[in-house]
GUZA-109651 format. One record per residue (C-alpha): residue number from 1; z, x, y; residue in three letters. Coordinates in nm, 3 decimals, padded with zeros to 5 digits. Each point is the difference from the previous one (the first is absolute). Layout:
<rs>
[NUM, [Z, X, Y], 'ala']
...
</rs>
This chain:
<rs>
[1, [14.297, 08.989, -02.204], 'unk']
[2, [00.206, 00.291, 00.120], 'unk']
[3, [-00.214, 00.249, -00.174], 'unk']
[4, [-00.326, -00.161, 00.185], 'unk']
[5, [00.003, 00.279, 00.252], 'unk']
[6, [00.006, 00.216, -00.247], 'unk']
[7, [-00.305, -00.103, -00.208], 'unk']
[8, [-00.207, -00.014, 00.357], 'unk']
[9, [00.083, 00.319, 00.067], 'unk']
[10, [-00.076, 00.147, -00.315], 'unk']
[11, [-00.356, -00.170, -00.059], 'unk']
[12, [-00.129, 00.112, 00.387], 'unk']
[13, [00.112, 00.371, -00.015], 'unk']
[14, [-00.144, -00.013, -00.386], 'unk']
[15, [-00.322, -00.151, 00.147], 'unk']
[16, [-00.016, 00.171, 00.362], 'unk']
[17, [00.028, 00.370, -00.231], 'unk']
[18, [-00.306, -00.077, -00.185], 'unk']
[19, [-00.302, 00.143, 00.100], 'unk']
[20, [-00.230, -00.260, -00.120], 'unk']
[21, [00.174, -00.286, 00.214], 'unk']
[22, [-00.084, 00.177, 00.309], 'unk']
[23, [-00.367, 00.071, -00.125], 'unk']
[24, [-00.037, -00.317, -00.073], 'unk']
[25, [00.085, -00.091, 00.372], 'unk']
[26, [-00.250, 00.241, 00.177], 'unk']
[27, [-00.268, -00.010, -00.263], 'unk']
[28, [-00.094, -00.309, 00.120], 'unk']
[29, [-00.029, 00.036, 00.391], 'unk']
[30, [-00.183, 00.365, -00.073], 'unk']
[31, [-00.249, -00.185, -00.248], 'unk']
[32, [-00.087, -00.199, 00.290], 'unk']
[33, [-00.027, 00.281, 00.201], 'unk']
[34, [-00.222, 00.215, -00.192], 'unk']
[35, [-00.245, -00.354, -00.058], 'unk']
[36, [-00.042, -00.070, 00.325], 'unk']
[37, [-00.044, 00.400, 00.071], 'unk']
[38, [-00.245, -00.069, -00.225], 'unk']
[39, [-00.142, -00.272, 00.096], 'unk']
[40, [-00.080, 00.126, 00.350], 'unk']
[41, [-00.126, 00.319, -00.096], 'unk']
[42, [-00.259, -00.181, -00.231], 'unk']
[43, [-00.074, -00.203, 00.253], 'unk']
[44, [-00.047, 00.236, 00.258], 'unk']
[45, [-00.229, 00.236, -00.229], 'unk']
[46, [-00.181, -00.337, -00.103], 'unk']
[47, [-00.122, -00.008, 00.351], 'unk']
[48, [-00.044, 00.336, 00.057], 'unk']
[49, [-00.243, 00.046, -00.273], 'unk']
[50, [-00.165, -00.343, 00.067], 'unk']
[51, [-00.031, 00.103, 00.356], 'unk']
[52, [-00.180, 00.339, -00.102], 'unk']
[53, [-00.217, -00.147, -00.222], 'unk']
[54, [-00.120, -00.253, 00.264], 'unk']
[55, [-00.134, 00.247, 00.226], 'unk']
[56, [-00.151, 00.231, -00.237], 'unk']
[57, [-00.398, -00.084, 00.078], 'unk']
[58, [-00.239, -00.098, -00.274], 'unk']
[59, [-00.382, -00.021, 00.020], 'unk']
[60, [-00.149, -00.358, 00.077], 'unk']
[61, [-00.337, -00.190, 00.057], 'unk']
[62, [-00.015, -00.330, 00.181], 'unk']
[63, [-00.284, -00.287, -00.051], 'unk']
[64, [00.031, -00.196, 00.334], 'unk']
[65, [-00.165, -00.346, 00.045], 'unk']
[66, [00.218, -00.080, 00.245], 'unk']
[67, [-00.124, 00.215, 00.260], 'unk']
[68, [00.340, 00.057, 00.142], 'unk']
[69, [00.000, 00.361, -00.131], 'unk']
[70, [-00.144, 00.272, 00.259], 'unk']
[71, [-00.173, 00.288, -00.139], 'unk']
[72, [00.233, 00.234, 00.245], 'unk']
[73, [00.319, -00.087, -00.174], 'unk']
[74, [-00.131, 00.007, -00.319], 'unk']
[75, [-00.103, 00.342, 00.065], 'unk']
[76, [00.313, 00.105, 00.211], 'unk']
[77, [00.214, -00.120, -00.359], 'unk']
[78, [-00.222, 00.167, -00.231], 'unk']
[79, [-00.161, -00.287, -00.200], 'unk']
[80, [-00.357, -00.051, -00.075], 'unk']
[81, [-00.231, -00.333, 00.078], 'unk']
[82, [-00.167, -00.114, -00.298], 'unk']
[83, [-00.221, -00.335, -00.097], 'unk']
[84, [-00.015, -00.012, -00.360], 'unk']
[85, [00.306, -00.148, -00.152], 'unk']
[86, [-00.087, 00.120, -00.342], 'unk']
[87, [-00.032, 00.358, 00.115], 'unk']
[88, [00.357, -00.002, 00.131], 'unk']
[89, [00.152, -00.130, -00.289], 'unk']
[90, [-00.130, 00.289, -00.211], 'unk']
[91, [00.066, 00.240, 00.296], 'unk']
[92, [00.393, -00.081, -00.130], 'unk']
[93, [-00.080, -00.027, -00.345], 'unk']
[94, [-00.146, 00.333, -00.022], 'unk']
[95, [00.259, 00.127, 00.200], 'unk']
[96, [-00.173, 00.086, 00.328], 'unk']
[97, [00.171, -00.146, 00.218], 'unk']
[98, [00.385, -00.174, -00.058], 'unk']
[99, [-00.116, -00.345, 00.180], 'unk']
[100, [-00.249, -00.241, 00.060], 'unk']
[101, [00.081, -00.307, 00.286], 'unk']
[102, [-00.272, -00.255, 00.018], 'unk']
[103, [00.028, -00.250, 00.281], 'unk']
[104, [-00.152, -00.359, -00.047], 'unk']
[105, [-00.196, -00.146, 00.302], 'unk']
[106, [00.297, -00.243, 00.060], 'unk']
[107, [00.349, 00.166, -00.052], 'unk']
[108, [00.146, -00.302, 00.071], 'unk']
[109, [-00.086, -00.214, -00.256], 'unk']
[110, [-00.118, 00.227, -00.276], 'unk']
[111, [00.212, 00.332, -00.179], 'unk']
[112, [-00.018, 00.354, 00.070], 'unk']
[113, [-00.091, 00.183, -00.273], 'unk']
[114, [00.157, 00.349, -00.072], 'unk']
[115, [-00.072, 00.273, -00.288], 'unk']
[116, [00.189, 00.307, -00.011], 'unk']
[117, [00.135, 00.250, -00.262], 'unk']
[118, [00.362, -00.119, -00.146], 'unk']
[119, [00.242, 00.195, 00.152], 'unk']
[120, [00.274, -00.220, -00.146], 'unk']
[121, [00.152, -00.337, 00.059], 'unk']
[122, [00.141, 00.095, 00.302], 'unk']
[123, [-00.228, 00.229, 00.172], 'unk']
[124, [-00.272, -00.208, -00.050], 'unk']
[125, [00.125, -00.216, 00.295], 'unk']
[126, [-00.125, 00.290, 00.245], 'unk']
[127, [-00.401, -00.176, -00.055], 'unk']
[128, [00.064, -00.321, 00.106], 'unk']
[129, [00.245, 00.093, 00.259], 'unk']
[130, [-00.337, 00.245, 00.111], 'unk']
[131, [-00.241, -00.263, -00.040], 'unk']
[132, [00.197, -00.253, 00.251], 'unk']
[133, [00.088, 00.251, 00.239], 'unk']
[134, [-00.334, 00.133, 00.032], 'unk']
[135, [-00.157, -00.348, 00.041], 'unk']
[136, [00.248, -00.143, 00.258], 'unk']
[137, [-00.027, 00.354, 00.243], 'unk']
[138, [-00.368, -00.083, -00.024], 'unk']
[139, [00.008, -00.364, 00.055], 'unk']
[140, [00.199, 00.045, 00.372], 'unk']
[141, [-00.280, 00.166, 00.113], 'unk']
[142, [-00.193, -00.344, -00.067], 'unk']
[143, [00.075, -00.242, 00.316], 'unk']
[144, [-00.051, -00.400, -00.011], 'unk']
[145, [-00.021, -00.025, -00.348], 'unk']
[146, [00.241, -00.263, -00.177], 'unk']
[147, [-00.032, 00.199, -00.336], 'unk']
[148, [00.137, 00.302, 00.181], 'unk']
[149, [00.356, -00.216, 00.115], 'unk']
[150, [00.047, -00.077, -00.429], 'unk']
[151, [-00.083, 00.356, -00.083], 'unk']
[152, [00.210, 00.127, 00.283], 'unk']
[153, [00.331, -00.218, -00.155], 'unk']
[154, [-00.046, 00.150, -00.320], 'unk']
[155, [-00.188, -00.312, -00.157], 'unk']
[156, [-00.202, 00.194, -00.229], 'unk']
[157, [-00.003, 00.042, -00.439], 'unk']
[158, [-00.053, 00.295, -00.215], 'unk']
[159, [-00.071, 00.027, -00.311], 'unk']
[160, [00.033, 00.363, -00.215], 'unk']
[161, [-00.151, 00.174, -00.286], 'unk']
[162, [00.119, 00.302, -00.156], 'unk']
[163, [-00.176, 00.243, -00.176], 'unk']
[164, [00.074, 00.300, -00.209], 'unk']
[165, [-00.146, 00.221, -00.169], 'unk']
[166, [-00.310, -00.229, 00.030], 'unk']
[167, [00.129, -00.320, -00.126], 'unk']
[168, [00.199, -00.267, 00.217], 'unk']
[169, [00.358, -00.009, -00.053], 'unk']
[170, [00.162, -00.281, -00.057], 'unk']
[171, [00.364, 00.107, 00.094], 'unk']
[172, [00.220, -00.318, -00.107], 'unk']
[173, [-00.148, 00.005, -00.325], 'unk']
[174, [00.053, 00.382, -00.060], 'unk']
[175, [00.365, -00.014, 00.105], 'unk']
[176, [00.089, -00.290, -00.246], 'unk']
[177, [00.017, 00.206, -00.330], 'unk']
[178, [00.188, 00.287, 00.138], 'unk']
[179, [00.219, -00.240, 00.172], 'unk']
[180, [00.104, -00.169, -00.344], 'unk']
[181, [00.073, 00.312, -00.152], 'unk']
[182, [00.278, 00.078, 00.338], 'unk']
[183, [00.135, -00.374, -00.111], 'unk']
[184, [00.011, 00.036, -00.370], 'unk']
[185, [00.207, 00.309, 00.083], 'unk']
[186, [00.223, -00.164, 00.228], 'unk']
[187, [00.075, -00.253, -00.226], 'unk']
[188, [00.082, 00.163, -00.347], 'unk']
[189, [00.251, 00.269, 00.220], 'unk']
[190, [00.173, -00.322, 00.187], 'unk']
[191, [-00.019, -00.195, -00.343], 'unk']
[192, [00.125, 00.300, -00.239], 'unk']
[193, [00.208, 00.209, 00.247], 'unk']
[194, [00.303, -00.082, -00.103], 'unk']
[195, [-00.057, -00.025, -00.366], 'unk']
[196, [-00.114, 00.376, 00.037], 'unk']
[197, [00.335, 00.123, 00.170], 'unk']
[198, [00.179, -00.235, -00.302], 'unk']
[199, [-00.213, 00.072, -00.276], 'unk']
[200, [00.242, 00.329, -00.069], 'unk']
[201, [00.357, -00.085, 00.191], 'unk']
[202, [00.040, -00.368, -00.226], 'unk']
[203, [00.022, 00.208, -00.348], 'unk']
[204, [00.193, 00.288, 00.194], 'unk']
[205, [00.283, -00.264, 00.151], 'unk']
[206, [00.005, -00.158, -00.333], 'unk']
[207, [00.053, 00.292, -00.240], 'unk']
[208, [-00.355, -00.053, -00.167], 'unk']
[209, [-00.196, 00.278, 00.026], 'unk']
[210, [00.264, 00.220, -00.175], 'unk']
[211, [-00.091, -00.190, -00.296], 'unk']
[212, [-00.402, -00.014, 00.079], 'unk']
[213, [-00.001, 00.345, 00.016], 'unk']
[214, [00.150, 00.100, -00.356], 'unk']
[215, [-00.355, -00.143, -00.117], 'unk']
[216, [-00.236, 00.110, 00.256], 'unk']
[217, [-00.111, 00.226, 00.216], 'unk']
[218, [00.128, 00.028, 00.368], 'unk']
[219, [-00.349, 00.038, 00.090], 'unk']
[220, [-00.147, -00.275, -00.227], 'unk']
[221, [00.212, -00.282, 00.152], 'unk']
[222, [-00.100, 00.108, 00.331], 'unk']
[223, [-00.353, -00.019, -00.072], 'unk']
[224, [00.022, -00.349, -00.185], 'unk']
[225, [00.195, -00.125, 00.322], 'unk']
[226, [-00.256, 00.076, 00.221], 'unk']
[227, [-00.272, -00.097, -00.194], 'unk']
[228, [00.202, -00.325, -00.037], 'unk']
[229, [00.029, -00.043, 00.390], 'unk']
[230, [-00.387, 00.055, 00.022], 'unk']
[231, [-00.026, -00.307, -00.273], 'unk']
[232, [00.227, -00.196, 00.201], 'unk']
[233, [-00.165, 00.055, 00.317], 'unk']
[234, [-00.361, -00.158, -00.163], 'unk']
[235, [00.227, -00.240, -00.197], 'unk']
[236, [00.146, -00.097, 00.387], 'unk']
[237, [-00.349, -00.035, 00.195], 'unk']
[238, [-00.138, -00.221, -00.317], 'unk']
[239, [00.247, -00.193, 00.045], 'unk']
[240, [-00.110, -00.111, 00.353], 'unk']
[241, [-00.350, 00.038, -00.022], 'unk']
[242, [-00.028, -00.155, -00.337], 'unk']
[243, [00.156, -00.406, 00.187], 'unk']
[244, [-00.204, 00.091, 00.278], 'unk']
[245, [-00.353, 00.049, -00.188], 'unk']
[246, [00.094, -00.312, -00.189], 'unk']
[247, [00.068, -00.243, 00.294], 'unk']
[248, [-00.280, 00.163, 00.154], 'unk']
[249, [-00.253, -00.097, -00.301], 'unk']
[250, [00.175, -00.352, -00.135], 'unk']
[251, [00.142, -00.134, 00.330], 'unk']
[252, [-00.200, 00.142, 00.326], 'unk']
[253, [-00.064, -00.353, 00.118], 'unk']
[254, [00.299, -00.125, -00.090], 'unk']
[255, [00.217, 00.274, 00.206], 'unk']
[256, [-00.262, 00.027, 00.242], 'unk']
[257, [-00.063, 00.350, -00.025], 'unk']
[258, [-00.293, 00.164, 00.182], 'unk']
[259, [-00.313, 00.111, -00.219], 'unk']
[260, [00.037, 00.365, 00.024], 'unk']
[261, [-00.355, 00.093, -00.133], 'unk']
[262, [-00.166, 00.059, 00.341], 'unk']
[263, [00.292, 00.228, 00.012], 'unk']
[264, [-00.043, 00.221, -00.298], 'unk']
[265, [-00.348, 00.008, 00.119], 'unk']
[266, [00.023, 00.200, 00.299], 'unk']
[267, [00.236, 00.295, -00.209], 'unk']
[268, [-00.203, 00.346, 00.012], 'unk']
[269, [00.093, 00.215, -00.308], 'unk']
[270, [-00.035, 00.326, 00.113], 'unk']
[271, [00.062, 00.292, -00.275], 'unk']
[272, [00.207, 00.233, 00.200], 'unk']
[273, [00.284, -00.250, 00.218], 'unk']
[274, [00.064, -00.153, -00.349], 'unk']
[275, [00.019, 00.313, -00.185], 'unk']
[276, [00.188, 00.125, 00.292], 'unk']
[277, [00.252, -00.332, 00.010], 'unk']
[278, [00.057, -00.016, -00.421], 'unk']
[279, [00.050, 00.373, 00.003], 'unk']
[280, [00.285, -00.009, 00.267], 'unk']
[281, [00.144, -00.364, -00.135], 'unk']
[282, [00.014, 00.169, -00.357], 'unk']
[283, [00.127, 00.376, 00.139], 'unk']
[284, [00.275, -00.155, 00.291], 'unk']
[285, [00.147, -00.276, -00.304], 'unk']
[286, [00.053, 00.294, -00.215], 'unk']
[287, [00.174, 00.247, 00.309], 'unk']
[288, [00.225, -00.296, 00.109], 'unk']
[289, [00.094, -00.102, -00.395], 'unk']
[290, [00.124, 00.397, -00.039], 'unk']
[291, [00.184, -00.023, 00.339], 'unk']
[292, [00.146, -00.313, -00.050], 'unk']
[293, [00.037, 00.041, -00.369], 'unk']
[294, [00.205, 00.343, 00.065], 'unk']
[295, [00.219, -00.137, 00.265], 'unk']
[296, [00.102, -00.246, -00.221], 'unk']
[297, [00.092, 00.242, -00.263], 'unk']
[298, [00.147, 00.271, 00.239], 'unk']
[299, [00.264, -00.354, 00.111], 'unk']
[300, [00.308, -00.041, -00.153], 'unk']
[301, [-00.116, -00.401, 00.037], 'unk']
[302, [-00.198, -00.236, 00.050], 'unk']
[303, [00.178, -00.095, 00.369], 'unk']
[304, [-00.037, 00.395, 00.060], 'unk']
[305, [-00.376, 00.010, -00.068], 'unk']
[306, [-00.071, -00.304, 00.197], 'unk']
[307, [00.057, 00.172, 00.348], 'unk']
[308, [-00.262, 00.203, -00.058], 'unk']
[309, [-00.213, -00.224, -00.035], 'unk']
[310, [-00.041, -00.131, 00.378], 'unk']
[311, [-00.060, 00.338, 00.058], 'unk']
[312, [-00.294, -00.001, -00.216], 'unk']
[313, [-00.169, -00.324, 00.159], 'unk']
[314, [00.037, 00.140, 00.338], 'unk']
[315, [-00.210, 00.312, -00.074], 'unk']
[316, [-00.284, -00.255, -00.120], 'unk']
[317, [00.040, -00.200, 00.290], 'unk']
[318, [-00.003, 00.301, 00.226], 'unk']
[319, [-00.429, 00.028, 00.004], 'unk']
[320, [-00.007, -00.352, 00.091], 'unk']
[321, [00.153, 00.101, 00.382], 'unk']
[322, [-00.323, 00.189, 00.038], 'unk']
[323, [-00.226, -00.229, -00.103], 'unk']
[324, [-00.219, -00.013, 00.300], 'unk']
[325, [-00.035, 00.402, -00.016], 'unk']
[326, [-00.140, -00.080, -00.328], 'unk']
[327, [-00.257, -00.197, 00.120], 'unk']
[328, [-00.166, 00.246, 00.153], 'unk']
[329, [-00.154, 00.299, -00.121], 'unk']
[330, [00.287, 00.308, 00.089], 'unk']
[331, [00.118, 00.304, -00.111], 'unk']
[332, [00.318, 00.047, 00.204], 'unk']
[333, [00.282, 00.211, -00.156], 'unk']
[334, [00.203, -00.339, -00.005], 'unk']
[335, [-00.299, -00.156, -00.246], 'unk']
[336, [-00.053, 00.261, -00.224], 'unk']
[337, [00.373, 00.035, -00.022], 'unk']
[338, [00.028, -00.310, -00.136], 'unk']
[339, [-00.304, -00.028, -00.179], 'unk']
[340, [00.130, 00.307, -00.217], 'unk']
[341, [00.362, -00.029, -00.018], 'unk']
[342, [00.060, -00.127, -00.352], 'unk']
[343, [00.221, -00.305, 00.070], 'unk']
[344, [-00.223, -00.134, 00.275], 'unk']
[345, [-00.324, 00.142, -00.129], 'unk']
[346, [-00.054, -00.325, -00.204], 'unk']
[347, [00.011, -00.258, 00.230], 'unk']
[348, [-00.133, 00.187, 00.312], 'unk']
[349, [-00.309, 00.131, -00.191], 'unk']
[350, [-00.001, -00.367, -00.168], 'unk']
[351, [-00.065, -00.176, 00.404], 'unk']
[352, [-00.221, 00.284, 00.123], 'unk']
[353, [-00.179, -00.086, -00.344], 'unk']
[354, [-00.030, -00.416, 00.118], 'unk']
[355, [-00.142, 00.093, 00.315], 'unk']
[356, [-00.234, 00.284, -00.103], 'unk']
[357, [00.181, 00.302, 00.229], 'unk']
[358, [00.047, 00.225, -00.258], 'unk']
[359, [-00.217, 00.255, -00.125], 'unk']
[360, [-00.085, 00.022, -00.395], 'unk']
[361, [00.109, 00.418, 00.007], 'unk']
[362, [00.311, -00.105, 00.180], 'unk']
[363, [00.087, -00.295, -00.246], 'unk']
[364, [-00.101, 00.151, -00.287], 'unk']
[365, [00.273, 00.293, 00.125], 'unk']
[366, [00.267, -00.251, 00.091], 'unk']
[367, [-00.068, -00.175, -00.348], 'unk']
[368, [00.064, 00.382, -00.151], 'unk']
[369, [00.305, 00.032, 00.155], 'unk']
[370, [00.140, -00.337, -00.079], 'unk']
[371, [-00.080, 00.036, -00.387], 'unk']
[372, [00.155, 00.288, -00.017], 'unk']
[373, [00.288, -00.084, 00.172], 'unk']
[374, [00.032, -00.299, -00.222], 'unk']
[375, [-00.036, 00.224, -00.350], 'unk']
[376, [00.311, 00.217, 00.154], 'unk']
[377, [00.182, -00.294, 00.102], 'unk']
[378, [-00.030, -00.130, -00.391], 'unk']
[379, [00.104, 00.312, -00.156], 'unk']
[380, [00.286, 00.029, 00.242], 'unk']
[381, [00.142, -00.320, -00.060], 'unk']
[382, [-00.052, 00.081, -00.383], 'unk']
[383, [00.182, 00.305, 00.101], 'unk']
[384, [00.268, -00.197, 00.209], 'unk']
[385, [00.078, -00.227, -00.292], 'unk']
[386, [00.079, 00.228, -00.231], 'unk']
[387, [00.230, 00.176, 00.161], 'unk']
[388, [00.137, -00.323, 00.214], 'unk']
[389, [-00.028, -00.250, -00.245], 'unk']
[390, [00.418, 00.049, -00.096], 'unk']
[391, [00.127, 00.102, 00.297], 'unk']
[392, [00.201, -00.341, 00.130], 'unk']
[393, [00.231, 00.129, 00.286], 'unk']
[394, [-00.280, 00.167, 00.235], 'unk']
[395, [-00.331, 00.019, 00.133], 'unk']
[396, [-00.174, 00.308, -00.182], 'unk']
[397, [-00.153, 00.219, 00.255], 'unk']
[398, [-00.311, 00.228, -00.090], 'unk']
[399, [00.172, 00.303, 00.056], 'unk']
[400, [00.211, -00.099, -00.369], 'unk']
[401, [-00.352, -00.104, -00.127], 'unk']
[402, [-00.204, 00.323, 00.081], 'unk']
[403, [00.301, 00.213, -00.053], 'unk']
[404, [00.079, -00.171, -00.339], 'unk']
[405, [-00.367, 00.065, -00.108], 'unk']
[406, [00.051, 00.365, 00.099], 'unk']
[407, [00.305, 00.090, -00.181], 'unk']
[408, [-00.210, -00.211, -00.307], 'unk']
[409, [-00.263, 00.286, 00.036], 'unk']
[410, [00.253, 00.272, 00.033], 'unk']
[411, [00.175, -00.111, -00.312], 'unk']
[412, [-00.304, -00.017, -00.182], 'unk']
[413, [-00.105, 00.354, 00.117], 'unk']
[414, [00.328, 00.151, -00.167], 'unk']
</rs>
């Protein structure tokens, strides 16, 4: 034991000199900086742009049995007094006016019914918030009425219709297909994230691919493993959707499980948010395959490659801090930002997608960006792999790969 001191000694000063043990310690407390940094500033713009589109006016009619509504305020707020309930539904339909309230003769007992243009899931709150307000300010006007102490406290239903474009919109049911393509993605990046980073370091750590690659083509075997990891992925969500169709269809009593047809029902299927949900499921598995395919071939190992890959997960969990600016219809810098930056384009543009926010231009440019972005990212890991596929001792850096593909040209040249 007399050497003890000597062993302690030399493992901290070994440890304390690396650079990566001292990351490691301040990575962590910074990560939870930067969150909650952005966490508050989401929140903050959240309410900033929920508070500006409260007060931005829109163009109503009221239908009043009530007789709690004065003709004075009515003017004074810049609605209209109407008595045909079927001529101020198709005032919104056609698009003449954004809302429609029409009071019942007993508010108490029976719903308030409001039609209004969808301004998204969110925004759409600003009618019946409208709707209340307007009938309560009128109703304290009213003296020695007992219906005037329930509306008063609030004790008064809405119910909502939106319409666009003509047609109602039936906004659960729209956001369910887009919102399956955001889980599917999810799923197969969790699931096959870590076979990506492997699928190249295994055979480098082993020796193999020097021997793969004295019958095929550096480029072929890069190909076949990602077409592989695509297989894989469907082979993966079979797997558990297969069990769960069939103890759905043999067993439903049995396990007690919920008939789901009144569900399937209600889903809208809507041309664009699906085109606009496959297109960026399809484009965003094929940019993070490259990335996560090249880092893995750019690693000396598999241990190496895996440290990226937290990295990876956090940029697709970084939309998901802004999720109630994506609920409403906004073109900060902070939104488009993220909505075209290639590594949180998919999922960002994904969520504006669910809740209808996003413009078919501006999703159609996002999807752009990401597809291209994701045929670069698969040629550069190609290119990363074959010229990091035997190098053991060190991360390769793109300087040697760009650099080795321009002294390949200049060679050629002479």
């Amino acid at each position: 034991m007399h050497n003890l001191s000597t062993v302690i000694k030399f493992e901290l000063t070994r440890t304390l000199k690396k650079p990566s043990f001292w990351i490691s310690i301040f990575a962590i407390p910074v990560l939870i900086g930067i969150i909650g940094g952005i966490v508050a500033f989401a929140q903050i713009t959240g309410n900033q742009t929920q508070a500006e589109l409260n007060k931005k006016p829109f163009s109503f009619s009221v239908q009043d049995e009530t007789g709690y509504i004065p003709d004075q305020l009515l003017v004074k707020i810049g609605a209209t007094r109407i008595t045909d309930k079927e001529q101020g539904i198709k005032s919104v339909t056609s698009g003449k006016i954004d809302a429609f309230f029409y009071y019942p003769k007993d508010v108490t007992t029976k719903t308030i019914e409001i039609y209004n243009k969808n301004d998204g899931l969110l925004s759409n709150d600003k009618y019946s918030v409208a709707a209340k307000e307007l009938l309560i300010s009128s109703a304290t006007e009213v003296i020695g009425s007992k219906e005037i102490v329930l509306i008063t406290k609030g004790n008064v239903t809405t119910s909502q219709k939106n319409f666009e474009n003509g047609r109602e919109v039936n906004l659960i049911g729209s956001m369910i297909a887009p919102a399956a393509a955001l889980i599917i993605f999810y799923a197969i990046i969790v699931m096959l994230g870590n076979q990506m980073l492997a699928s190249t370091t295994e055979e480098k750590e082993n020796r193999v691919t020097e021997m793969l690659l004295t019958s095929l083509y550096s480029k072929t075997l890069i190909i076949g493993k990602i077409i592989a990891l695509v297989l894989l992925g469907f082979i993966q969500m079979a797997a558990i959707l297969i069990p769960v169709g069939l103890g759905y269809i043999f067993a439903r009593g049995m396990l007690n499980i919920p008939d789901i047809s009144n569900f399937t029902s209600i889903i809208v299927f809507d041309f664009w948010p699906i085109f606009i949900g496959a297109g960026l499921l399809i484009s965003g598995f094929l940019l993070f395959t490259g990335l996560l395919v090249g880092i893995g071939a750019a690693a000396p190992t598999a241990k190496d490659a895996n440290s990226f890959f937290g990295v990876v997960i956090l940029m697709m969990f970084i939309p998901f801090y802004f999720f109630q600016v994506f609920m409403t219809p906004s073109t900060s810098p902070i939104v488009l930002f993220l909505s075209y930056f290639p590594l949180t384009a998919p999922v960002t543009l994904m969520i504006r997608n669910i809740f209808g926010t996003v413009s078919i231009p501006e999703a159609l440019i996002g999807l752009a960006i990401v597809s291209i972005c994701g045929v670069i990212a698969i040629n550069l890991a190609v290119r990363i792999f074959r010229y990091g596929t035997l190098e053991y001792s060190k991360r390769l850096s793109l300087k040697t790969v760009f650099k080795s593909k321009k002294t390949k040209k200049s060679k050629i040249q002479q």
